[in-house]
N, C-alpha and C positions, 0 to 999 in steps of 0.2 A: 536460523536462516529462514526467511520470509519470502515468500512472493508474494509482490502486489498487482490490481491490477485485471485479477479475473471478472471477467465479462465484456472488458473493454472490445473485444474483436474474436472471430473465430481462430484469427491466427495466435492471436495473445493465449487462447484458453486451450490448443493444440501445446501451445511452449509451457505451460504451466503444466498440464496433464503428463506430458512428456517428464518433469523433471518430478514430480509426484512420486509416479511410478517410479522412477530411478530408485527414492528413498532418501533422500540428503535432505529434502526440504517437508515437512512437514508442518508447516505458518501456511494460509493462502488467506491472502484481503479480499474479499471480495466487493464491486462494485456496483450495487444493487441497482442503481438506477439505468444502467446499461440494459437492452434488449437480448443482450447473450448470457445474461448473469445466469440464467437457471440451467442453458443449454453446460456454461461451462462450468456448474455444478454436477450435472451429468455424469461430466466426462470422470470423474473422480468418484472418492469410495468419502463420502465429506463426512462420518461416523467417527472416522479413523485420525481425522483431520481437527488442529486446529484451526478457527476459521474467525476472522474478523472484520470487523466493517470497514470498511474503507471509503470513509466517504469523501465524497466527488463534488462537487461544484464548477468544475471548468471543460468538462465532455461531455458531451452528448445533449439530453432532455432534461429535466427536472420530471419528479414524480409528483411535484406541486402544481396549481394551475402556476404558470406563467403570471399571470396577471395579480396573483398577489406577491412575488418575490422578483419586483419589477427592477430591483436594486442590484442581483445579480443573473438577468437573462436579458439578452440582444432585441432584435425587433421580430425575430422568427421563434420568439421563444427557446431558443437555447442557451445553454449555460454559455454566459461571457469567457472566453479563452484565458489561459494561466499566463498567457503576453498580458490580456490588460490588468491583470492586478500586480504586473514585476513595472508596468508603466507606470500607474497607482503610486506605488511603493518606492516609485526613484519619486516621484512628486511630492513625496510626504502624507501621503492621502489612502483612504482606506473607505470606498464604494459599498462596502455590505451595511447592508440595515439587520441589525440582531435580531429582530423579532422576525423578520423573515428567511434568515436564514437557518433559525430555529425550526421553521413549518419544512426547510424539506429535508432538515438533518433526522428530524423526527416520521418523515415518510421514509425515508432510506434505511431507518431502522427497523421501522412495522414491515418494510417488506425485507430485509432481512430476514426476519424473524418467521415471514411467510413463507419464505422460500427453504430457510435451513428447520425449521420448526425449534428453534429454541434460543437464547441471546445470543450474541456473540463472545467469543474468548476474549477478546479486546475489542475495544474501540478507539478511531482514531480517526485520522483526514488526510486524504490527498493532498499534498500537500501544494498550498498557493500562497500568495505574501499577502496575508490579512489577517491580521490578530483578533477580528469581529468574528470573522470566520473558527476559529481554535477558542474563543469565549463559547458560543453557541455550541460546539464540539462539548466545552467543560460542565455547561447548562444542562443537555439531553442524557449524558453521560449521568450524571447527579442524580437529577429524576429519576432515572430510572435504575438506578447503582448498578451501570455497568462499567470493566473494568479499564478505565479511560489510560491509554500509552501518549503522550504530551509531546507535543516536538518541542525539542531539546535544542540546544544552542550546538553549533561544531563542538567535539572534544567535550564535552561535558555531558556524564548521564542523567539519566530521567530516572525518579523513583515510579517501578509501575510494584503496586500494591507494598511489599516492602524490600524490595528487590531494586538495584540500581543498574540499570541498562544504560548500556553504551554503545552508540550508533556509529558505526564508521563510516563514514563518506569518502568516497576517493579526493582527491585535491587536484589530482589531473586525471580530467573527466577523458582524455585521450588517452594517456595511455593504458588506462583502466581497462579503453574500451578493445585496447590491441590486446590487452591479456590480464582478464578479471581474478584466473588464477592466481599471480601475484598479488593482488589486493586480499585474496584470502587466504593466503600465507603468512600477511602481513598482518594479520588479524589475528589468523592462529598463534605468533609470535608476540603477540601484545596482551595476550590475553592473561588476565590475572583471576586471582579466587575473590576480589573483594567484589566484580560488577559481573554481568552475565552482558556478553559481548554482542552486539546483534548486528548482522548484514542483511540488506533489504535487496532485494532482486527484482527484474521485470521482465522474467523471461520470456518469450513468444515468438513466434515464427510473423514474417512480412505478409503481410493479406492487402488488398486492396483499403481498405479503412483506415489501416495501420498507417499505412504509404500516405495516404490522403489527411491524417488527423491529427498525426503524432511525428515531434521532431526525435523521438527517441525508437531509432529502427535498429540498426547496427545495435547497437548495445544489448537487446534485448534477444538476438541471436547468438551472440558468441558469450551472455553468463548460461541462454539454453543450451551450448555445447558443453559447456564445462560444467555445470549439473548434471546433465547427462552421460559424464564421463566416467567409465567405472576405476580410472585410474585416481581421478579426484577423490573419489569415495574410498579408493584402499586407501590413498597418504590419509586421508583425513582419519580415517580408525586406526591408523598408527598413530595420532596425536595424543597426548593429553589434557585430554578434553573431554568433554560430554557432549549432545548436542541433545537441546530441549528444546520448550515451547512457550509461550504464553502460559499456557494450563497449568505447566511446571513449576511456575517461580511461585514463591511462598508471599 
């Protein structure tokens, strides 16, 4: 069980902090190029934590100059939005230059590594419709043998080291959002011994930035309630199951 997403806003890193302490989730991606990454390190015990990179290319600033990764920032120097690379990508077309989006996946990492003092558990990318983008992910990852998690196709796991993870995605992003619970009932129900089952979360509370940045508000409230629910927590230790991490898988 993962949350991604930290540093994106103070409300995001309040909803992440919140379901932390609960205890259910212990995964946190962090988004280093963000301005609150460190504060919503803070908020947390990140020792205790598995912690991964989450790297970003469609929010906020780049931690590169602008002027050399001119392929993926606007005319104010921001990162191009996750609309234009799903436009990109009905078009057939794929806007990132490798070699540049190499320079800021590789600053996203050195300040990772600034901020937690040591690699990350996983590596991995926000996810946007560009396979230049998930190349450069494979590139950085390599270099520097960290432990690279691949996005996967629907329905099919990803080997991460030798362990086959399997990402469930709701299919109806509505009713998901009226009750997340179910989707992770339906997960615990599916689950088998041959793949290690994984739900990704976004929890956070609505802040001003949030409201302003991000089409994903609502959702990101109501999987925070339901992590933070201590009923959720007893059905799920009545399961048969385990619940691990990154660190975990062999």
């Amino acid at each position: 069980m993962r949350a991604d997403d930290l540093g994106y806003s103070d409300g995001v890193n309040c909803g992440i902090a919140a379901v932390v302490r609960a205890g259910l989730v212990r995964t946190v991606g962090v988004m280093t190029n963000m301005p609150l990454a460190e504060r919503g390190l803070m908020q947390l015990e990140p020792d205790g934590l598995c912690l991964g990179q989450h790297t970003n290319i469609c929010t906020g600033r780049p931690l590169t100059d602008p002027a050399r990764i001119s392929s993926i920032v606007d005319g104010d120097g921001l990162f191009k939005p996750s609309r234009a690379y799903r436009a990109a990508a009905r078009a057939g077309e794929d806007f990132v230059v490798l070699d540049e989006v190499i320079l800021e996946i590789e600053a996203q990492y050195r300040r990772f590594v600034d901020l937690v003092g040591r690699d990350p558990d996983y590596f991995e990318g926000h996810a946007v419709a560009s396979p230049t983008f998930f190349r450069g992910l494979e590139v950085v990852a390599a270099r520097h043998r960290l432990p690279y998690f691949a996005m996967g196709r629907p329905g099919e796991p990803v080997m991460f080291r030798s362990t086959p993870v399997l990402a469930h995605v709701p299919e109806d992003f509505a009713a998901y959002e009226a009750d997340p619970f179910a989707a992770l009932r339906r997960a615990v129900r599916e689950a088998d011994d041959e793949t290690c089952g994984l739900m990704v979360f976004h929890p956070g509370y609505i802040d001003a930035y949030l409201e302003d940045h991000s089409s994903m508000t609502e959702t990101r409230i109501r999987e925070a309630e339901m992590l933070t629910d201590p009923d959720v927590a007893t059905w799920l230790a009545g399961q048969d199951i385990e619940l691990v991490t990154f660190r975990d898988l062999p």
